[in-house]
BAFI-3210 file (N, C-alpha, C; in Angstrom, 3 decimals, decimal comma, padded with zeros to 6 digits):
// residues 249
n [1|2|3|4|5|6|7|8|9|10|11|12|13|14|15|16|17|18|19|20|21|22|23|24|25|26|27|28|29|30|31|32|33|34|35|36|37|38|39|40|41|42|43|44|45|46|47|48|49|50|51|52|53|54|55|56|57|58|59|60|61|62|63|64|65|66|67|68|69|70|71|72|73|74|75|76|77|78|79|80|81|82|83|84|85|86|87|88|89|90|91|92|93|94|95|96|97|98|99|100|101|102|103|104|105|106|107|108|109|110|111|112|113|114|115|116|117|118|119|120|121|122|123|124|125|126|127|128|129|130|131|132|133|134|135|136|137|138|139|140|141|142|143|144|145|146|147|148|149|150|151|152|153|154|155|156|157|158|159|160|161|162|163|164|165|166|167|168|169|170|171|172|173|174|175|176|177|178|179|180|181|182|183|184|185|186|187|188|189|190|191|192|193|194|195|196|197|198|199|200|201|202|203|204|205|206|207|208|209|210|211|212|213|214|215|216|217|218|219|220|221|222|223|224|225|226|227|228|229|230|231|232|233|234|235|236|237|238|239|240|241|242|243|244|245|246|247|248|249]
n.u [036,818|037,564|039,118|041,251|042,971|043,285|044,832|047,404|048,096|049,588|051,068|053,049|053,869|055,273|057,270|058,890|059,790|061,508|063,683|064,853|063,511|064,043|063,453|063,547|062,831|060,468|057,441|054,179|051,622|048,193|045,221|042,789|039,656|036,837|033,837|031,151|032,711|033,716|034,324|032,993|031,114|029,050|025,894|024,393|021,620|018,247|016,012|012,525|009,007|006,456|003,175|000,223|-003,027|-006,285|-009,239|-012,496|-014,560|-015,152|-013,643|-011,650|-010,593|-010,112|-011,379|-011,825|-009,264|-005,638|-004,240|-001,929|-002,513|-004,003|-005,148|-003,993|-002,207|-000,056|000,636|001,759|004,035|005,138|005,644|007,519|010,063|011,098|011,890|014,747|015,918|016,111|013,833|010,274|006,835|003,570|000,672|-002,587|-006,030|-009,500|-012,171|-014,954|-016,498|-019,233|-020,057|-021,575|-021,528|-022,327|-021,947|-019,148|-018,503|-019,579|-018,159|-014,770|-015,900|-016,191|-013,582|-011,841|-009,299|-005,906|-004,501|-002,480|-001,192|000,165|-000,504|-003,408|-005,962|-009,081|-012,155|-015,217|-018,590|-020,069|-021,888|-023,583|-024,566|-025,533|-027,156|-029,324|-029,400|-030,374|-029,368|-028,817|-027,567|-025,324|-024,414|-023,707|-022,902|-020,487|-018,861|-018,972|-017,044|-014,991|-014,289|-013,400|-011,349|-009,362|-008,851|-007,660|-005,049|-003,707|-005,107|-004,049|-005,203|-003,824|-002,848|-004,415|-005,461|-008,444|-009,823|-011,827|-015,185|-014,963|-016,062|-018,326|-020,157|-018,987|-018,113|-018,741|-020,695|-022,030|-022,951|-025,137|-027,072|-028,437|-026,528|-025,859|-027,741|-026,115|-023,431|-024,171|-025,479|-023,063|-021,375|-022,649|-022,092|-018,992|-018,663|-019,934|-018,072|-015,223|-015,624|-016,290|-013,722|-012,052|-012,993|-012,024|-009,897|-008,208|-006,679|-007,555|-007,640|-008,619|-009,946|-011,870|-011,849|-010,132|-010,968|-012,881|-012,322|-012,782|-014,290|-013,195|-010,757|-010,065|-008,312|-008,508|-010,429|-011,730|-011,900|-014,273|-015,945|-016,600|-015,214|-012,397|-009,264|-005,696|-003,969|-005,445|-005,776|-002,987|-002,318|-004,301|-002,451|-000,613|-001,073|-001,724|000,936|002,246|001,452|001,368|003,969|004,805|003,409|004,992|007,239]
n.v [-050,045|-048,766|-046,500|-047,530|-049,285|-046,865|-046,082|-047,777|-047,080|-044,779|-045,017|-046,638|-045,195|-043,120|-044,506|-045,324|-042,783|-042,014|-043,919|-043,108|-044,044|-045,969|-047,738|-050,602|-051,503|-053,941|-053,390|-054,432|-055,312|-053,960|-054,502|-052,456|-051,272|-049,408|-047,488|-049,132|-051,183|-052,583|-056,082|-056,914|-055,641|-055,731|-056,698|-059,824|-061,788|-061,666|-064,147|-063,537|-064,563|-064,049|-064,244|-064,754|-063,979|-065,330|-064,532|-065,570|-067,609|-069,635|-069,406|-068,387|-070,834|-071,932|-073,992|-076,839|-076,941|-077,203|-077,331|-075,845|-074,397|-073,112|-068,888|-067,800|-069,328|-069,687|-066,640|-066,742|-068,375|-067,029|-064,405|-065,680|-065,969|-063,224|-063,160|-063,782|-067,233|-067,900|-066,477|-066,784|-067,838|-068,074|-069,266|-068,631|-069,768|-068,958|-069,897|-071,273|-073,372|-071,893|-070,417|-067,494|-064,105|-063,776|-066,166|-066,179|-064,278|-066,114|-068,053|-066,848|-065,709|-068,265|-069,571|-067,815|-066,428|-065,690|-061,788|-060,515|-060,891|-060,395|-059,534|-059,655|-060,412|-060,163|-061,478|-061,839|-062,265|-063,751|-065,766|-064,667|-063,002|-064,981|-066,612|-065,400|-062,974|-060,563|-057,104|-055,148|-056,568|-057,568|-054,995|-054,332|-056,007|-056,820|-054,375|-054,786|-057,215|-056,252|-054,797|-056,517|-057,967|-056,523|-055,794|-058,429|-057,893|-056,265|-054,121|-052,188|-050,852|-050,390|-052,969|-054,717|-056,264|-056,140|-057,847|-058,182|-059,711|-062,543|-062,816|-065,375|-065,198|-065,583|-068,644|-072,067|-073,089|-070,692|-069,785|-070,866|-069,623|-067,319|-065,231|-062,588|-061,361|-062,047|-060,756|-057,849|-057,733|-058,687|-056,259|-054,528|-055,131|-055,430|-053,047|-051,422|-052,683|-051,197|-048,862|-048,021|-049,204|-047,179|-044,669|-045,162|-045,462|-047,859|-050,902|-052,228|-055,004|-055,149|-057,936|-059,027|-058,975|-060,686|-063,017|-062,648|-063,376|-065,909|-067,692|-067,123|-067,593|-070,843|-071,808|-070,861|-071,322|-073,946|-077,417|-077,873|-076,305|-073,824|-072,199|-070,684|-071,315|-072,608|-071,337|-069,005|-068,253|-067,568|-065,206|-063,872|-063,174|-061,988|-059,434|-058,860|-059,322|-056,767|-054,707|-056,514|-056,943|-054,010|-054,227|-055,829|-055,730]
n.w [-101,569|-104,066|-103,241|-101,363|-103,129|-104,368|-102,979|-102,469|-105,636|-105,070|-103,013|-104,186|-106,332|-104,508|-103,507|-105,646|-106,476|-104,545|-105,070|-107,127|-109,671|-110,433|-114,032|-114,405|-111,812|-110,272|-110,319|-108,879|-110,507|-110,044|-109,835|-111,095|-111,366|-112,995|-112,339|-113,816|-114,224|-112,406|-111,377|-108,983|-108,584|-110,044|-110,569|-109,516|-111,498|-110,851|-111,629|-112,947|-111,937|-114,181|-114,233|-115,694|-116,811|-118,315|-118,516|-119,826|-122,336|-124,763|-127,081|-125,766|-124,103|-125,794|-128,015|-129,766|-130,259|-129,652|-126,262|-126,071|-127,883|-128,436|-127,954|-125,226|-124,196|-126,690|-126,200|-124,076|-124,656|-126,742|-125,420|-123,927|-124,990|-125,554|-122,691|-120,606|-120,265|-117,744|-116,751|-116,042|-117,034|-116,084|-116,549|-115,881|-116,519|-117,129|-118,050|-120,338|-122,741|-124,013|-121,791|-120,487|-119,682|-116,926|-116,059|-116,134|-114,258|-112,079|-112,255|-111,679|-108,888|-107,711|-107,881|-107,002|-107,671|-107,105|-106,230|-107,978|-110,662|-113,326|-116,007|-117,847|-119,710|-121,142|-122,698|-123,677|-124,085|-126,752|-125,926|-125,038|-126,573|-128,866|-126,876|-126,997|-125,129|-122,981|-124,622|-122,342|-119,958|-120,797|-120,904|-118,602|-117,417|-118,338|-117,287|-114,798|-115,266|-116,166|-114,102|-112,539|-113,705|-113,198|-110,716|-110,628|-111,015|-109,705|-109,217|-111,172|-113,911|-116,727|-116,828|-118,209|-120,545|-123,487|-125,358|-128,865|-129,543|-131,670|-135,186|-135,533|-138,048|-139,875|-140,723|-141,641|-139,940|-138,879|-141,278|-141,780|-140,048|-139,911|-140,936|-141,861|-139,719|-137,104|-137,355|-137,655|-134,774|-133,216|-133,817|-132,588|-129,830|-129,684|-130,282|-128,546|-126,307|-127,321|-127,052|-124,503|-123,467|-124,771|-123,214|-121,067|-121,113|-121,468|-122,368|-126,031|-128,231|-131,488|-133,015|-134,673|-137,410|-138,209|-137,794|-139,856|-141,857|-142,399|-144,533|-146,827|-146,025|-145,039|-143,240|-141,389|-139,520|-137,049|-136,954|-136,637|-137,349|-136,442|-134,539|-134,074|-135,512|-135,106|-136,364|-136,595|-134,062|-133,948|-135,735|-133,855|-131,694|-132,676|-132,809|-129,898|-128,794|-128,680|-126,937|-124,738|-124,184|-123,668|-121,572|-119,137|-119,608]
ca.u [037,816|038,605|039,844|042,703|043,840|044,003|046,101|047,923|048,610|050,009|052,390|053,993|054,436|056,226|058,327|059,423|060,222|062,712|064,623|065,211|062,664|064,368|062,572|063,847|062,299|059,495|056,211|053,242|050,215|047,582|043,790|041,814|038,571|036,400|032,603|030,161|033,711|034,357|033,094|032,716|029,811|027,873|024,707|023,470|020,297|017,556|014,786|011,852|007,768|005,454|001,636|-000,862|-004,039|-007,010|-010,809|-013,174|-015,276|-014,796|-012,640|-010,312|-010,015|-009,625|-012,442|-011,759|-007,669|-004,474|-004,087|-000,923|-002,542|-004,973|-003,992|-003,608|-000,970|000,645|001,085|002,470|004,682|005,512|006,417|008,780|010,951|011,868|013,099|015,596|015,935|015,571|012,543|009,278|005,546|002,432|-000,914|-004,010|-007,054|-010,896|-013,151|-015,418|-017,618|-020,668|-019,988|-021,883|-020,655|-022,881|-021,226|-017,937|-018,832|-019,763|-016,530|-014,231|-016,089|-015,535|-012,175|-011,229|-007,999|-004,997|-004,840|-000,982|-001,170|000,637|-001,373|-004,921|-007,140|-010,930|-012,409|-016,340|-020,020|-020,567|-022,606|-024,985|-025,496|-025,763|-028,268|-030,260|-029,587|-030,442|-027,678|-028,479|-026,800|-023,745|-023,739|-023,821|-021,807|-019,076|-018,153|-018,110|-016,184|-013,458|-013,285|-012,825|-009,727|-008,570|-008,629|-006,948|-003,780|-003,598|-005,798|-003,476|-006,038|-002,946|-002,242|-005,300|-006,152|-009,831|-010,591|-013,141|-015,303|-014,568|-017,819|-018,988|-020,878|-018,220|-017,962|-019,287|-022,065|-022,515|-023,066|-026,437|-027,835|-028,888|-025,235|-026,249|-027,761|-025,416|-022,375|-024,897|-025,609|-021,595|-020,834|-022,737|-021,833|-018,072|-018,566|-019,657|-016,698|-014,313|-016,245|-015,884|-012,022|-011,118|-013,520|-011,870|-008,478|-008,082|-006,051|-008,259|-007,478|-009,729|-009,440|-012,649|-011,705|-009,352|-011,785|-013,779|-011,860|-012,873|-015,012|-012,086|-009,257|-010,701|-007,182|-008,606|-011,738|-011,112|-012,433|-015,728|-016,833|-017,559|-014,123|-010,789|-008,290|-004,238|-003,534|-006,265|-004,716|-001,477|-002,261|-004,724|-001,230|000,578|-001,409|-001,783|002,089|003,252|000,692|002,088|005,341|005,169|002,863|005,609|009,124]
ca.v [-050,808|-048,071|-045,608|-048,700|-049,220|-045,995|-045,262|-048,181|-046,644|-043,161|-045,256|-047,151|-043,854|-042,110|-045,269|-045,399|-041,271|-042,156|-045,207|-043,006|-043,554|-046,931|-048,543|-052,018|-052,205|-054,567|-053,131|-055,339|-054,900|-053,369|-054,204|-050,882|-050,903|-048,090|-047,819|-050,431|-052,427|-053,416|-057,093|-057,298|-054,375|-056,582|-057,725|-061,024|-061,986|-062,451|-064,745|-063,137|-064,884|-063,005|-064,415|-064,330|-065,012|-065,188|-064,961|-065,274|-068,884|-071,101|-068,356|-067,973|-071,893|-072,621|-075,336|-077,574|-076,713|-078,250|-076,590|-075,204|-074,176|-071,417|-067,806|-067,476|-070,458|-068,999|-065,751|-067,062|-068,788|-065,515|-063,699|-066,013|-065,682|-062,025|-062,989|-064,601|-068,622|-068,136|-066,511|-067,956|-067,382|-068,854|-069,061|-069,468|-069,431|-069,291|-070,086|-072,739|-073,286|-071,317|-069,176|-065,837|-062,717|-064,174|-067,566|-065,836|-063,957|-066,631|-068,983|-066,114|-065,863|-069,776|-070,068|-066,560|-066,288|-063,826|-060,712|-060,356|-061,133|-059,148|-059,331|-060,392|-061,084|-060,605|-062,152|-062,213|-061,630|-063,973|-066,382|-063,723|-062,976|-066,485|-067,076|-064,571|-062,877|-058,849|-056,301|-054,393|-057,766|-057,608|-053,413|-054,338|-057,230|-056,411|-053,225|-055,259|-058,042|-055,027|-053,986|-057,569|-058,283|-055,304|-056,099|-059,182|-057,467|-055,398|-052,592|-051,396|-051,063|-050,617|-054,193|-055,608|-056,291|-056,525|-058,674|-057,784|-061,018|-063,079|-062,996|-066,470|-065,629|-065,981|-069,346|-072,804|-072,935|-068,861|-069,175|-071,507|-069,398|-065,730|-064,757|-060,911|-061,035|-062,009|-059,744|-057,071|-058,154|-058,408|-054,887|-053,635|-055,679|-054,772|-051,662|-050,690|-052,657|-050,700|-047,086|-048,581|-049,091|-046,026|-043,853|-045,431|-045,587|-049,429|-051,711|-052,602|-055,292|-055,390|-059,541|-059,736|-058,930|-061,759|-064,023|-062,383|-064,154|-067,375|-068,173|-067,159|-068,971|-071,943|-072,252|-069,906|-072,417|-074,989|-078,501|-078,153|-075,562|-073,156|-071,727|-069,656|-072,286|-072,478|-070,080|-067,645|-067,434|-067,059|-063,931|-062,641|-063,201|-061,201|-058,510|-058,761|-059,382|-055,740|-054,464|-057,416|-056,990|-053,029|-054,176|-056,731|-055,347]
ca.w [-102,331|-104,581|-102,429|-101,068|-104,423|-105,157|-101,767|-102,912|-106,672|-104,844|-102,540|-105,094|-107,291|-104,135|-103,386|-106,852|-106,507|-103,319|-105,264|-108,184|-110,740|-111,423|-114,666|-114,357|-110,407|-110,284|-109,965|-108,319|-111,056|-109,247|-110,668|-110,896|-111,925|-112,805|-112,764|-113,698|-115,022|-111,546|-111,301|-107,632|-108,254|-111,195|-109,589|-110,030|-112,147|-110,572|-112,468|-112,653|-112,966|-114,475|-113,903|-116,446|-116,106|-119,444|-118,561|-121,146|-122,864|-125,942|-127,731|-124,995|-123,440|-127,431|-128,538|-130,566|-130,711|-128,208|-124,775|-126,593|-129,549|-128,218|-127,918|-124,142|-124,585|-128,033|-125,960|-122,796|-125,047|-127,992|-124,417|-123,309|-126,051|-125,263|-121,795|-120,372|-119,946|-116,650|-116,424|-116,200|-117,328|-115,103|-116,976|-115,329|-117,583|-116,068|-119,396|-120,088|-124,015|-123,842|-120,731|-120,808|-119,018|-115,800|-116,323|-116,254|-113,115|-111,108|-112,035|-110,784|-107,305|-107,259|-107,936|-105,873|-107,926|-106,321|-106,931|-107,905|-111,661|-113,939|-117,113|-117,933|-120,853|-121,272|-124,212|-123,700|-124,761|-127,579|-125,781|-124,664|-128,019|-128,990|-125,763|-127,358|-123,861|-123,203|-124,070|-121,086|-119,055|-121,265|-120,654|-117,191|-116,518|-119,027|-117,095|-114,153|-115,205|-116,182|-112,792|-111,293|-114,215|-113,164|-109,047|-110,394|-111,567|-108,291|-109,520|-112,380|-115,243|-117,767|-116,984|-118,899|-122,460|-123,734|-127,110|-129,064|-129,978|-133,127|-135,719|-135,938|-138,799|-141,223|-140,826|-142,096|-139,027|-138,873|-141,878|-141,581|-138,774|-140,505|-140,340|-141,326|-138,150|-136,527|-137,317|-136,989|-133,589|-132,583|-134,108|-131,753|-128,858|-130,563|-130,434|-126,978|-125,254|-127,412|-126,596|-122,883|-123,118|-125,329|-122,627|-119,479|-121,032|-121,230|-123,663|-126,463|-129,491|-132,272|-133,747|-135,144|-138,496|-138,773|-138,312|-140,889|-143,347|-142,450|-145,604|-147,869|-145,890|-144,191|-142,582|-139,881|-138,944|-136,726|-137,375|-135,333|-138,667|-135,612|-133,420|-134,758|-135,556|-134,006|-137,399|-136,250|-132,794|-133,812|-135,924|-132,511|-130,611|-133,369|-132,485|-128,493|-128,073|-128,477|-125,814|-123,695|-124,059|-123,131|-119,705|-118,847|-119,981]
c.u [038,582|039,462|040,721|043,118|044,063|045,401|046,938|048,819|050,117|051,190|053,060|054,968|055,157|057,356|059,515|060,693|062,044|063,712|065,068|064,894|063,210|063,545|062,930|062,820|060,885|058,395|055,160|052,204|049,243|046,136|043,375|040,799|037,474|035,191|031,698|031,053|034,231|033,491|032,742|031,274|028,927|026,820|024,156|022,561|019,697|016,331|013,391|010,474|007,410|004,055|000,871|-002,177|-005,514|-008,432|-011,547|-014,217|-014,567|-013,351|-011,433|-009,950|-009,659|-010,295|-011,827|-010,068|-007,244|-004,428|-003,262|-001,047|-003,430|-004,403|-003,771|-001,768|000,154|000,938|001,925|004,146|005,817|006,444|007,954|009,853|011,931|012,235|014,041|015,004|015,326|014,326|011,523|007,848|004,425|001,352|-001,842|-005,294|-008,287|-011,390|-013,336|-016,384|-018,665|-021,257|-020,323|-021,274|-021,169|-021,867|-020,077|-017,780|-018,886|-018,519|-015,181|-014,709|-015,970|-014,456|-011,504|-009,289|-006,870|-005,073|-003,297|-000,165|-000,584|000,192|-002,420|-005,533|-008,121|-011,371|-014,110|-017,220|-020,536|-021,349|-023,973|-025,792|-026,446|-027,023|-029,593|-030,435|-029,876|-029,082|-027,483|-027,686|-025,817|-023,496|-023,244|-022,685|-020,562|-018,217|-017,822|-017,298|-014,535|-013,146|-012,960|-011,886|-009,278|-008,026|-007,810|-005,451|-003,060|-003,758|-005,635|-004,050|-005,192|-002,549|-003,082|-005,447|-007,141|-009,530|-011,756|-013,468|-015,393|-016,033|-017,841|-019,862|-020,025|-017,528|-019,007|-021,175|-022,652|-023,425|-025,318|-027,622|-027,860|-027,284|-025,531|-026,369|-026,950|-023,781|-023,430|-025,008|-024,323|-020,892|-021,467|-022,334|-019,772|-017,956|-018,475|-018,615|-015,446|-014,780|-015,735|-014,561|-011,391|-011,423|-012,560|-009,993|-007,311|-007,622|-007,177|-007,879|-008,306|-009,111|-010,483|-012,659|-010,860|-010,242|-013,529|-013,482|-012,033|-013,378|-013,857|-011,076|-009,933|-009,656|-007,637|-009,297|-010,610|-012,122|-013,435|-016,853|-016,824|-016,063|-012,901|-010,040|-006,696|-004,206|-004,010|-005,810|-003,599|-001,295|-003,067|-003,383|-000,123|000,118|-001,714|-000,826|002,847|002,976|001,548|003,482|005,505|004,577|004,216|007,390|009,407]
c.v [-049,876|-046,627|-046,654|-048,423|-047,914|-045,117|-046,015|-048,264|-045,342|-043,734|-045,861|-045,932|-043,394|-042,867|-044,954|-044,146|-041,274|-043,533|-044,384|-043,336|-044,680|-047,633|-049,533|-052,285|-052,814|-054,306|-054,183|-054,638|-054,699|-052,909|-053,060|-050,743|-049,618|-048,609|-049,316|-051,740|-053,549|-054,637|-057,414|-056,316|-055,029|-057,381|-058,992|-061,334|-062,383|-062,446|-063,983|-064,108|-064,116|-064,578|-063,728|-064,785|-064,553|-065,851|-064,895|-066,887|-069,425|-070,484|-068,351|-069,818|-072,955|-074,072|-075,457|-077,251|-077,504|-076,829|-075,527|-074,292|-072,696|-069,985|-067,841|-068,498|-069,712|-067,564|-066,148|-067,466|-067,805|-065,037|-064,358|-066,008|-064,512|-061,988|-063,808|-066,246|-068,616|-067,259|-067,151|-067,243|-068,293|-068,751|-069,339|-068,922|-070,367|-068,986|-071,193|-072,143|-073,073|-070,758|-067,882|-064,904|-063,231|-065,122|-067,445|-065,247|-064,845|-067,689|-068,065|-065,802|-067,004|-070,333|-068,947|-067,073|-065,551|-062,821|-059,323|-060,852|-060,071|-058,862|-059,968|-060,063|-061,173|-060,694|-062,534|-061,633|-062,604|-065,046|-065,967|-063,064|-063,879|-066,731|-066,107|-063,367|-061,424|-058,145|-055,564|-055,047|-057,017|-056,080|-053,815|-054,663|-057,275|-055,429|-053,959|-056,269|-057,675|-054,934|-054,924|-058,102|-057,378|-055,167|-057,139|-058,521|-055,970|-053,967|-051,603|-051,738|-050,891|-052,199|-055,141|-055,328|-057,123|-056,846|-058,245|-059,224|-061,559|-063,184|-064,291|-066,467|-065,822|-067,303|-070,521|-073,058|-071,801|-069,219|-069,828|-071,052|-067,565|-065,237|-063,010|-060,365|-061,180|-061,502|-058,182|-056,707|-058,194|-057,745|-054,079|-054,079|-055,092|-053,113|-050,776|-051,152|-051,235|-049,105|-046,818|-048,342|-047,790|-044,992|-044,003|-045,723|-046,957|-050,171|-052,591|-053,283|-055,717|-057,056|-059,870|-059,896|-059,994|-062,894|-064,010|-062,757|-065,433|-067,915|-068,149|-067,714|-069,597|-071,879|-072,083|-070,310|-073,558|-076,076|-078,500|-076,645|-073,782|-071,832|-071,463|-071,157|-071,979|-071,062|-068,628|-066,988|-067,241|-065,625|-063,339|-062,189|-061,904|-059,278|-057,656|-058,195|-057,953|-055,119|-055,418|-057,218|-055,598|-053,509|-054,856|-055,991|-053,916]
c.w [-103,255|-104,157|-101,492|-102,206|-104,838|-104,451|-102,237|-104,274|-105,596|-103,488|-102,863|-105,884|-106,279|-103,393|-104,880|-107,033|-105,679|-103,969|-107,047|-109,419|-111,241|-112,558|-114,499|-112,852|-110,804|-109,808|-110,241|-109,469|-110,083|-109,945|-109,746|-111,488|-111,691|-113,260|-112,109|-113,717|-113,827|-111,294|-109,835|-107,632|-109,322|-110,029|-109,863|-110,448|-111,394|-111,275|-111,895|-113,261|-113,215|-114,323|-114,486|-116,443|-117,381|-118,880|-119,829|-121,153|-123,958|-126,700|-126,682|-124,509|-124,757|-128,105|-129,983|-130,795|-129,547|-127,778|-125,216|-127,491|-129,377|-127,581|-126,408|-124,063|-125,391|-127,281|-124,897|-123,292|-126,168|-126,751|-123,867|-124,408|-126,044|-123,837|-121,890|-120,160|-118,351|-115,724|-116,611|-116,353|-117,023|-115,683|-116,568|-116,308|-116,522|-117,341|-119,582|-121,863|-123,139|-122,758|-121,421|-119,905|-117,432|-115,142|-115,381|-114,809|-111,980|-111,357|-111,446|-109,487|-106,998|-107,403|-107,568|-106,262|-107,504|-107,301|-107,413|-109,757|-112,634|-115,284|-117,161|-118,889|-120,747|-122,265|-123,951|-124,382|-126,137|-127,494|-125,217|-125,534|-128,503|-128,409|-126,387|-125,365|-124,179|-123,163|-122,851|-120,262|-119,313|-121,167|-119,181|-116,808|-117,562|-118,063|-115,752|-113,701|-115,785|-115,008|-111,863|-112,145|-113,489|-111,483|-109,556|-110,745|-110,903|-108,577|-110,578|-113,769|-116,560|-117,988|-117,813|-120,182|-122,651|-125,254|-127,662|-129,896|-131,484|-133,753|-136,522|-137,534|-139,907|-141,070|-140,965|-141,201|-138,976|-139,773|-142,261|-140,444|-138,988|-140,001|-140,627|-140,276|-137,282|-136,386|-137,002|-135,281|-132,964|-132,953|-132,771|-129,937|-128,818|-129,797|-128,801|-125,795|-126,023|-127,054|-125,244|-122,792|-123,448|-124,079|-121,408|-119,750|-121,081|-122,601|-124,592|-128,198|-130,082|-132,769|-134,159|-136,442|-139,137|-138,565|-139,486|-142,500|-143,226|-143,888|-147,025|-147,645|-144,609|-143,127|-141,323|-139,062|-138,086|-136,949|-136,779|-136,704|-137,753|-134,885|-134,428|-134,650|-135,040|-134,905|-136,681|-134,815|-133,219|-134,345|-134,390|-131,614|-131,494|-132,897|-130,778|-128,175|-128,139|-127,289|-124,810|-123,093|-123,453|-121,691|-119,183|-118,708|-118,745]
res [x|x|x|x|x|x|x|x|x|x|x|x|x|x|x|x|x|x|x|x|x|x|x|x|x|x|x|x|x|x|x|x|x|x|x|x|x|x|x|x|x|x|x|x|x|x|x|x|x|x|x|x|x|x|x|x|x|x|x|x|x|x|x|x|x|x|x|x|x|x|x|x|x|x|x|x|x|x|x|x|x|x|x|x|x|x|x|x|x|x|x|x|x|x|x|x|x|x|x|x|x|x|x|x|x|x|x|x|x|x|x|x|x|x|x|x|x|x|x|x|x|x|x|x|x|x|x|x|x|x|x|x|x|x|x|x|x|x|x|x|x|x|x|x|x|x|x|x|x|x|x|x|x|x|x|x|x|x|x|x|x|x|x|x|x|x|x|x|x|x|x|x|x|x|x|x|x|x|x|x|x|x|x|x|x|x|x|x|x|x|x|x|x|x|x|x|x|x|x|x|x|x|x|x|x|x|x|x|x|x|x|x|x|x|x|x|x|x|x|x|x|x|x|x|x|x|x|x|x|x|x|x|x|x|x|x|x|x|x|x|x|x|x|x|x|x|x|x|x]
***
């Protein structure tokens, strides 16, 4: 197209030459676009999903809050904000109250989710505490409930982000059930996922400290004395969504 118009510039100019350079003669305008400016070369949008998908238990399927209100939701929702209208964001969430890392294991081989997801969420271990279960399990079956998020999001271990679990004991029920022990007990549980992620290179957000203010701002409790409230997800989300936003963008 622009090699016409431009044959079309260069035989006007040597008409013009042979009629004597008249200015009054009526020259045909003659669009010329250059570049990106030409709009016949602008490509059309196309909408893009993204597919997210949040394993985990009570903490992640949000007890005692609205469907809307828990962070997998509150992120799905934060994200869509920075695209377009006409993109779209798919959430599938596999978590159930008082799923242990086993639990969690065997509801992903029964619901054989695809494996085409473009971000994912693991949020476990605090019912294996809870269960009074062995840490050797949760060494175990933590590492390989990393490497089956990580098949879900077609192998690209940048695409996942690990939680580290919220400490129950700073709240109204914790706090009736040797809560010492039990931040004790999910420092070190704590501790060896994030050793795990930093070692293997894996997205890792700390959020237990925000619910370590429960006792000083109730806000963060949810009505059950026991589970992070909408507030408390919305700061975990404040802290997810930059991670998110670089896997995604």
């Amino acid at each position: 197209m622009k090699i016409i118009l431009r044959t079309l510039i260069i035989t006007l100019t040597i008409s013009l030459i042979f009629v004597g350079c008249n200015i009054n003669s009526e020259i045909p305008e003659v669009p010329y676009y250059i570049g990106d400016d030409d709009p016949a070369e602008e490509e059309e949008y196309v909408p893009r999903n993204f597919k997210l998908i949040s394993l985990g238990d009570s903490y992640t399927i949000g007890q005692s809050v609205c469907e809307d209100c828990r962070f997998p939701a509150q992120l799905r929702d934060s994200l869509q904000t920075y695209f377009s209208e006409a993109d779209s964001l798919s959430l599938e969430v596999i978590a159930q109250t008082g799923w242990t890392t086993s639990n969690l294991k065997s509801a992903i081989t029964t619901a054989q989710p695809p494996t085409d997801f473009d971000l994912a969420t693991l949020l476990i271990g605090v019912n294996n505490q809870y269960q009074g279960k062995p840490f050797s399990l949760y060494e175990t079956e933590f590492v390989e409930l990393i490497n089956t998020a990580i098949s879900l999001v077609g192998g690209d271990h940048t695409k996942l982000i690990v939680l580290s679990i919220p400490d129950y004991a700073y709240t109204p029920f914790g706090q009736n059930s040797n809560p010492t022990y039990i931040s004790e007990q999910l420092e070190l549980y704590n501790s060896y996922a994030q050793t795990y992620c930093e070692n293997n290179n894996l997205n890792y957000v700390y959020i237990t400290d925000i619910t370590q203010e429960g006792l000083t701002n109730t806000e963060l409790v949810a009505s059950d004395n026991l589970h992070p409230s909408t507030l408390a997800y919305t700061r975990f989300v404040q802290r997810i969504l930059p991670i998110a936003l670089d896997i995604l963008d």
